[in-house]
C-alpha positions as YAML, in Angstrom:
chain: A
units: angstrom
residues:
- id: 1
  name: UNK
  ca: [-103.48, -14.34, -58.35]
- id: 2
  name: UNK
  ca: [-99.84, -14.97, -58.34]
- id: 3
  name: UNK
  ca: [-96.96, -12.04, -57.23]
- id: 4
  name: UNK
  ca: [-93.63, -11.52, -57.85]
- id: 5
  name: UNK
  ca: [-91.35, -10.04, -54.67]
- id: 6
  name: UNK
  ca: [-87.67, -9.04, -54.78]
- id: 7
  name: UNK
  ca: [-84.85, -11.65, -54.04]
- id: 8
  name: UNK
  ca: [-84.20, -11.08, -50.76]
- id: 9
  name: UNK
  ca: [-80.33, -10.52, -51.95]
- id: 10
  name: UNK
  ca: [-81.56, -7.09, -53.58]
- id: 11
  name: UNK
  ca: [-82.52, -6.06, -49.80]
- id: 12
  name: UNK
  ca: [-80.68, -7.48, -47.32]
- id: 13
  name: UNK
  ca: [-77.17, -7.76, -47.97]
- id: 14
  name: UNK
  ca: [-75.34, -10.98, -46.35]
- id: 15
  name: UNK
  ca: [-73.18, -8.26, -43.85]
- id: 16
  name: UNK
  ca: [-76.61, -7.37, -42.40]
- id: 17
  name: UNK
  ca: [-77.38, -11.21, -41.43]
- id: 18
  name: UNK
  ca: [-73.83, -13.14, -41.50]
- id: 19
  name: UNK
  ca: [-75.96, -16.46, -40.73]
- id: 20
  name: UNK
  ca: [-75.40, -19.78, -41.88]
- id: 21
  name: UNK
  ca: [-78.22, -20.55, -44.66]
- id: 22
  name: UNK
  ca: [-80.70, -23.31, -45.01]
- id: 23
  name: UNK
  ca: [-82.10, -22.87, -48.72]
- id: 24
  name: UNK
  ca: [-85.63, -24.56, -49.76]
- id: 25
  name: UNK
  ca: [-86.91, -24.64, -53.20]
- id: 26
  name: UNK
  ca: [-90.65, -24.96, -53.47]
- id: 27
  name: UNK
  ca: [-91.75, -26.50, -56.83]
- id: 28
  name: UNK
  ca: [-95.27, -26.24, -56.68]
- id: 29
  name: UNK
  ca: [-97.86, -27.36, -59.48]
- id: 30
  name: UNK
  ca: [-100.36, -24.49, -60.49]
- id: 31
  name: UNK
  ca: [-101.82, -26.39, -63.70]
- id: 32
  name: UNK
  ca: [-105.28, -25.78, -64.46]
- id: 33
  name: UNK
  ca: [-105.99, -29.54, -62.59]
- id: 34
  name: UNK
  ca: [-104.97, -28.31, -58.92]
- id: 35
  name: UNK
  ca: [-108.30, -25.54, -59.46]
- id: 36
  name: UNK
  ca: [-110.69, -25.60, -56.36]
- id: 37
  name: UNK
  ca: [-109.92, -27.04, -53.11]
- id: 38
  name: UNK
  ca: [-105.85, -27.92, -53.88]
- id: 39
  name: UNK
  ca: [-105.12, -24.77, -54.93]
- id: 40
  name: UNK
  ca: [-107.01, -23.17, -51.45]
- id: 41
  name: UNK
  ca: [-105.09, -25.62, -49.47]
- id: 42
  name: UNK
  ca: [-101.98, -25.41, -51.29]
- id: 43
  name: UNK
  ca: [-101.88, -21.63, -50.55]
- id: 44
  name: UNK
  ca: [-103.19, -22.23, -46.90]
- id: 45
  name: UNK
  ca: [-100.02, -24.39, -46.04]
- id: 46
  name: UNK
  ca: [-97.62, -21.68, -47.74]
- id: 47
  name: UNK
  ca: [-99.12, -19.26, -44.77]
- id: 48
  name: UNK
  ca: [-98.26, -22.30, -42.04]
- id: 49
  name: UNK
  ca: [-94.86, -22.31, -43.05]
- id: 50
  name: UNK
  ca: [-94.24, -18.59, -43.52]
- id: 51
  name: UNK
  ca: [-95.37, -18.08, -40.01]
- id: 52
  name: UNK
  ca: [-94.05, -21.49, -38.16]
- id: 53
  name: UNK
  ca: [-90.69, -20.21, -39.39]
- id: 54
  name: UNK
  ca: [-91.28, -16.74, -38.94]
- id: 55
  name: UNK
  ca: [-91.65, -17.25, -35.42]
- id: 56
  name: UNK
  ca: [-88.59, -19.26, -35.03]
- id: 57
  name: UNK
  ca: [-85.66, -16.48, -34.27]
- id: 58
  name: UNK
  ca: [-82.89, -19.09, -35.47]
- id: 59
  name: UNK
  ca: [-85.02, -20.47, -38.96]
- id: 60
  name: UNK
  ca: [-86.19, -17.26, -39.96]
- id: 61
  name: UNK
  ca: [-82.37, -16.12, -40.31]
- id: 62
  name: UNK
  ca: [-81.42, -19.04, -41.85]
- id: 63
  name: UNK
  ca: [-83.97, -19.99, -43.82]
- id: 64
  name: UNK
  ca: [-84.23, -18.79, -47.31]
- id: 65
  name: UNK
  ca: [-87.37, -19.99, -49.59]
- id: 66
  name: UNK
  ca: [-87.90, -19.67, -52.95]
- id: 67
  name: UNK
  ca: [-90.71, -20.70, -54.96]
- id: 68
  name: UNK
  ca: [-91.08, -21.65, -59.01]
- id: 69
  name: UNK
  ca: [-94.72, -22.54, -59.61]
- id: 70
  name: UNK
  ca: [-95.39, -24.61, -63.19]
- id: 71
  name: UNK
  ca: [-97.03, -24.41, -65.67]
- id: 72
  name: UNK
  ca: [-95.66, -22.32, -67.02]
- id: 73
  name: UNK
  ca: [-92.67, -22.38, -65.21]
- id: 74
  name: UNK
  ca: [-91.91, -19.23, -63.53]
- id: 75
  name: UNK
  ca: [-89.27, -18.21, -60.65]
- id: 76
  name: UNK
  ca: [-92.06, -16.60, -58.57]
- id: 77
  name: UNK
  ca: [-89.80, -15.22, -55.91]
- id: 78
  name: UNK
  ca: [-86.34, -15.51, -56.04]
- id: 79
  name: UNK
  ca: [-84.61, -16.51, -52.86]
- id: 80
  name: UNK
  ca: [-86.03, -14.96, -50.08]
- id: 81
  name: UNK
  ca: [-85.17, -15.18, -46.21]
- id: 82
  name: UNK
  ca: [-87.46, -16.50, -43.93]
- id: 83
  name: UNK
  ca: [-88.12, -13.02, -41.82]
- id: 84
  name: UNK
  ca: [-88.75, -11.03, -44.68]
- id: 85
  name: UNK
  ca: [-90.91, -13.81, -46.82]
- id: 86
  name: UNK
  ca: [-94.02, -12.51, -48.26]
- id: 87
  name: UNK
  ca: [-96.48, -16.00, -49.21]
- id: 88
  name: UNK
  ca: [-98.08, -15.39, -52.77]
- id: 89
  name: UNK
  ca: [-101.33, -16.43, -53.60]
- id: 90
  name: UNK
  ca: [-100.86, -19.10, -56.20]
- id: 91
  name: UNK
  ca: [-103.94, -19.28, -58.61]
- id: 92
  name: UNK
  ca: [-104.55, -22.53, -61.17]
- id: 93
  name: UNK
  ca: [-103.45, -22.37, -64.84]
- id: 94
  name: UNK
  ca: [-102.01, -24.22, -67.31]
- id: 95
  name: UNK
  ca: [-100.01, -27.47, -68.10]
- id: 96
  name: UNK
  ca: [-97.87, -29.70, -66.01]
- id: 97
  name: UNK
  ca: [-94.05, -28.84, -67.13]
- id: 98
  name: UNK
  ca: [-92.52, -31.07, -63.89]
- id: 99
  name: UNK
  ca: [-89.24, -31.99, -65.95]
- id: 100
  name: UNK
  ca: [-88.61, -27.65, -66.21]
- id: 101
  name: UNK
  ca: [-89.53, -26.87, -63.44]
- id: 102
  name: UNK
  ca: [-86.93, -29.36, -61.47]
- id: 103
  name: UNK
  ca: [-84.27, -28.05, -64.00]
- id: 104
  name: UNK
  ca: [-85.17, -24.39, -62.65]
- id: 105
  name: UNK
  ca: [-84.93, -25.43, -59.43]
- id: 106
  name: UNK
  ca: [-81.69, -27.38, -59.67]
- id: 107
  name: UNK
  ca: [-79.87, -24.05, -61.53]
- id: 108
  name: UNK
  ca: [-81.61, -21.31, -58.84]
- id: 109
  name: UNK
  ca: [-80.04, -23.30, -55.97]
- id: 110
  name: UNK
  ca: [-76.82, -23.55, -57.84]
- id: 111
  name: UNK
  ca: [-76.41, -19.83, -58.35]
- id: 112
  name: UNK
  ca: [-77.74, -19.27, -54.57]
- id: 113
  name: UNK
  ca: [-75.22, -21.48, -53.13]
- id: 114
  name: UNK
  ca: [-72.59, -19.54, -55.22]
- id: 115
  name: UNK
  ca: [-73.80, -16.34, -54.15]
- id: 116
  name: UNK
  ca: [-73.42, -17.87, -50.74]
- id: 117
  name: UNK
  ca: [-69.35, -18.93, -51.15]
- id: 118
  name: UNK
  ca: [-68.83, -14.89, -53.11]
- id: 119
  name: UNK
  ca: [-69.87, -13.80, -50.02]
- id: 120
  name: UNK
  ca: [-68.67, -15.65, -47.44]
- id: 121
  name: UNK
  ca: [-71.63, -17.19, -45.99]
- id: 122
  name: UNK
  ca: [-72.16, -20.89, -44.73]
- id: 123
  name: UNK
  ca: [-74.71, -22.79, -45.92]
- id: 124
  name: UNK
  ca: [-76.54, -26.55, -44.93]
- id: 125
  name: UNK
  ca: [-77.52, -28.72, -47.12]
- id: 126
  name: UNK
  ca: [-80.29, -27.20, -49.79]
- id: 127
  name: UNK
  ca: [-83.86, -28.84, -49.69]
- id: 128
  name: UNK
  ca: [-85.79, -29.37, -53.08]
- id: 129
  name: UNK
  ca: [-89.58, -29.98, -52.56]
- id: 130
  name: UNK
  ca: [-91.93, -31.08, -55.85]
- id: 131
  name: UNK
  ca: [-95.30, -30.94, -55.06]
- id: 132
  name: UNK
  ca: [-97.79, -32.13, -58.15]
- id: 133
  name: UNK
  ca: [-101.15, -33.22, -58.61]
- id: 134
  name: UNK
  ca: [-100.62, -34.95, -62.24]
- id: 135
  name: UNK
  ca: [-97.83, -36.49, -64.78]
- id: 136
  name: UNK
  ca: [-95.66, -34.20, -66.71]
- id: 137
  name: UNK
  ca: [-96.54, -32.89, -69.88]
- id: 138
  name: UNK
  ca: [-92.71, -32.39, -70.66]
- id: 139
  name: UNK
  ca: [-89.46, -34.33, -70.87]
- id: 140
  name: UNK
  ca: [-88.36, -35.50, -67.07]
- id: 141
  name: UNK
  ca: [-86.28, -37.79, -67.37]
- id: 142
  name: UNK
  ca: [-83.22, -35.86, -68.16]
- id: 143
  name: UNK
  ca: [-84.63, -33.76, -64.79]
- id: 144
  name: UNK
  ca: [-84.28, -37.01, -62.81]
- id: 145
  name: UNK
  ca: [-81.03, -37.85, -63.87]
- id: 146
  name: UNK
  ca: [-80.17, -34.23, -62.47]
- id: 147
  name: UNK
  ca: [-82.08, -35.27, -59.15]
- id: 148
  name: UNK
  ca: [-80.33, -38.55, -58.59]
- id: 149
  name: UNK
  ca: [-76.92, -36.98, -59.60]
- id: 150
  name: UNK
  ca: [-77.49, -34.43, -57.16]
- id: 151
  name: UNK
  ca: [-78.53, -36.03, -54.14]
- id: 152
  name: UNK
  ca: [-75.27, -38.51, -54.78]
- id: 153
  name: UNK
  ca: [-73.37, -35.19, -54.70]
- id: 154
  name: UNK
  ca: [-75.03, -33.97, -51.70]
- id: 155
  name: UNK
  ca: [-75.78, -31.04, -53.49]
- id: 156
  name: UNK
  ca: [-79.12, -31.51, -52.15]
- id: 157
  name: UNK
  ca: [-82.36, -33.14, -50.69]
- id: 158
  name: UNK
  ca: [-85.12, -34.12, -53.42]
- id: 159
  name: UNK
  ca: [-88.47, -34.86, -51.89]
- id: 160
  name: UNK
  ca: [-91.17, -35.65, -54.03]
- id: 161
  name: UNK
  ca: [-94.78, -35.42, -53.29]
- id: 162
  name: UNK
  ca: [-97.89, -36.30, -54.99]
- id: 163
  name: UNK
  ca: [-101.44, -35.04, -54.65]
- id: 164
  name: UNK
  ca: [-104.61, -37.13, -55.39]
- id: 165
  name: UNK
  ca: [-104.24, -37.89, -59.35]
- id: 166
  name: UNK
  ca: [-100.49, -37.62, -59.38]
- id: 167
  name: UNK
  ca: [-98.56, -40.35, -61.02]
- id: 168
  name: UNK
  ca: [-96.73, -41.80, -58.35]
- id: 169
  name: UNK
  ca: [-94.98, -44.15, -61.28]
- id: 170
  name: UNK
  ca: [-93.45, -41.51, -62.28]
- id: 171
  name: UNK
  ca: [-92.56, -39.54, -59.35]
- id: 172
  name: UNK
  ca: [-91.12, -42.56, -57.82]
- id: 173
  name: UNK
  ca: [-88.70, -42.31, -61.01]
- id: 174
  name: UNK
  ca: [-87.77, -38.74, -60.13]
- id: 175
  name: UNK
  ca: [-87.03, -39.45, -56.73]
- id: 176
  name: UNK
  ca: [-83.68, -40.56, -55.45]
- id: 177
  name: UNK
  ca: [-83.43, -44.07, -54.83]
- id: 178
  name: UNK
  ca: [-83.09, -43.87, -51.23]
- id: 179
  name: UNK
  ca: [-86.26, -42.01, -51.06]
- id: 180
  name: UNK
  ca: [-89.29, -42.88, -52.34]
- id: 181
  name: UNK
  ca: [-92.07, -40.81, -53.72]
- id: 182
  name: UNK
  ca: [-94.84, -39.80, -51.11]
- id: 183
  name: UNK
  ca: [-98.60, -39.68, -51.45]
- id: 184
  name: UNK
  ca: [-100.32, -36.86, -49.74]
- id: 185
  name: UNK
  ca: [-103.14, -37.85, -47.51]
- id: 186
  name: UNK
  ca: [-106.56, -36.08, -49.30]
- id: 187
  name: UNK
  ca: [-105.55, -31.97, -49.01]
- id: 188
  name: UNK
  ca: [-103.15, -32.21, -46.06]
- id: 189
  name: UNK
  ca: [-101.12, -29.63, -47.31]
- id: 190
  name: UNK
  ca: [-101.15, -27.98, -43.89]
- id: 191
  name: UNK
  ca: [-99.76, -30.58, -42.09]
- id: 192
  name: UNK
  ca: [-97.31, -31.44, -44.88]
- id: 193
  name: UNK
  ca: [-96.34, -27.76, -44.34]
- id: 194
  name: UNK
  ca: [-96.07, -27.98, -40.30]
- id: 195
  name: UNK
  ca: [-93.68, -31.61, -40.72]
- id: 196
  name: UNK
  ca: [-91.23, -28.89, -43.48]
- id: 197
  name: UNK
  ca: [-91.34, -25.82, -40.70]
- id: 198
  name: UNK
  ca: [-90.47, -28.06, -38.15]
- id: 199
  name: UNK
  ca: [-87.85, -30.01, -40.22]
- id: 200
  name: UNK
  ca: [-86.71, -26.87, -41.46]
- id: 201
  name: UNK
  ca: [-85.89, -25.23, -37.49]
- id: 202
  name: UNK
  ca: [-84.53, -28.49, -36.95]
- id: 203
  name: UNK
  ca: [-81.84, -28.50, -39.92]
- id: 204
  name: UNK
  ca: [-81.18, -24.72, -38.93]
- id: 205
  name: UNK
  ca: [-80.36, -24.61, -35.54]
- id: 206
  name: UNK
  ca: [-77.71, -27.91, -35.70]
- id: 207
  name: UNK
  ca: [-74.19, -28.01, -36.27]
- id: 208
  name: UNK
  ca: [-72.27, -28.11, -39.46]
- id: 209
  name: UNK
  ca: [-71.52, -31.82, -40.27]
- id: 210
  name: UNK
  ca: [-74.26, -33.00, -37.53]
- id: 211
  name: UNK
  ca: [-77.14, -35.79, -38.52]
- id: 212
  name: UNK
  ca: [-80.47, -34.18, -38.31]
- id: 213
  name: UNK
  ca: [-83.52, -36.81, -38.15]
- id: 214
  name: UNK
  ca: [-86.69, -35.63, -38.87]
- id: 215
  name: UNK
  ca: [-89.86, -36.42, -37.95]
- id: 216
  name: UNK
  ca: [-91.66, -39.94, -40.42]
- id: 217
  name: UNK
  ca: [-93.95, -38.20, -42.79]
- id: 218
  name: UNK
  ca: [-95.32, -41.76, -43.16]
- id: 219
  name: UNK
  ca: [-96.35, -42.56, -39.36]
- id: 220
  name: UNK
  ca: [-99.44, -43.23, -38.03]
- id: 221
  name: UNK
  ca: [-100.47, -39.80, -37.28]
- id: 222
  name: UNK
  ca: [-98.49, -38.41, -40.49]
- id: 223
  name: UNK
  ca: [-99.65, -36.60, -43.37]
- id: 224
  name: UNK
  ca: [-98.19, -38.96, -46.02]
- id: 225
  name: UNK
  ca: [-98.04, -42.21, -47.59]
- id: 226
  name: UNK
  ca: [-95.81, -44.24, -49.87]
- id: 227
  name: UNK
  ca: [-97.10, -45.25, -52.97]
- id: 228
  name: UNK
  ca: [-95.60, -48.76, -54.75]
...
């Protein structure tokens, strides 16, 4: 069953944490498809991130998540920081509106980053993270345009990642050119979650304008794959 929670701008005002931010939009597929085990393991790896960043001082005052589930597409959360992040339990209904729910995305971090500049505040580079078990029941490819405009921009990261039955045709469409589509390994959501945490402290604690590397979701030991 599926929660909403206030933006965390309704209760923490930026003067009570003047900290650079590290925004993350979760896109997360809740269509009637990811019932059973996904959906359990989906949720699960929420929880591993909510408390890998949690216990991070730096990440959990600079990370802000918010999360839009589809179908239907619904801003589930708002932006919300780290420290103060509440994980909903995400329940499976529905269709698979992917092209919406990137659109969503795209205009939340938009009026975040805005907030962000109003106020004052610094701000990394935003993350976008599309995590889907099927092919979209809706038009994407106006959505993908957005994606690859935006990551040209550097208005953003776009990852996209497909569970068992996804089309990774399509998703490999979506994603920016430079970065291809991954596969997730059975239900490794956990581990998919643990590589984000750990990208995420990683992002947060470095210096405006440095290179961050993360850690190759694709290695041996990772919890990915890329699909041709």
């Amino acid at each position: 069953m599926a929660f909403d929670q206030k933006p965390f701008g309704d209760v923490a005002p930026f003067t009570d944490n003047p900290e650079r931010r590290c925004a993350v939009v979760l896109l997360l597929d809740t269509s009637t498809s990811m019932g059973g085990a996904p959906i359990a393991q989906l949720n699960a790896g929420i929880q591993v991130l909510r408390d890998e960043l949690r216990a991070d001082l730096l990440a959990a005052k600079r990370v802000e998540l918010a999360i839009v589930t589809f179908g239907p597409v619904r801003d589930l959360t708002g932006f919300v920081g780290a420290e103060s992040f509440v994980a909903p339990v995400l329940d499976a209904n529905g269709d698979t509106p992917v092209g919406a729910a990137i659109q969503t995305g795209i205009d939340l971090l938009a009026d975040r980053k805005q907030e962000y500049r109003n106020a004052g505040v610094g701000f990394y580079r935003p993350w976008i993270i599309l995590i889907t078990d099927g092919a979209p029941t809706d038009d994407w490819k106006a959505a993908a345009r957005l994606v690859h405009q935006g990551e040209a921009d550097r208005a953003f990261s776009f990852y996209a990642i497909g569970v068992e039955g996804a089309s990774m045709d399509v998703l490999n469409q979506i994603s920016p050119p430079a970065r291809a589509a991954l596969k997730l390994k059975g239900l490794s959501f956990k581990e998919m979650f643990l590589w984000l945490s750990n990208s995420l402290k990683a992002v947060s604690s470095s210096k405006p304008g440095e290179e961050v590397r993360v850690a190759n979701p694709t290695a041996d030991n990772g919890w990915g794959t890329v699909a041709g």
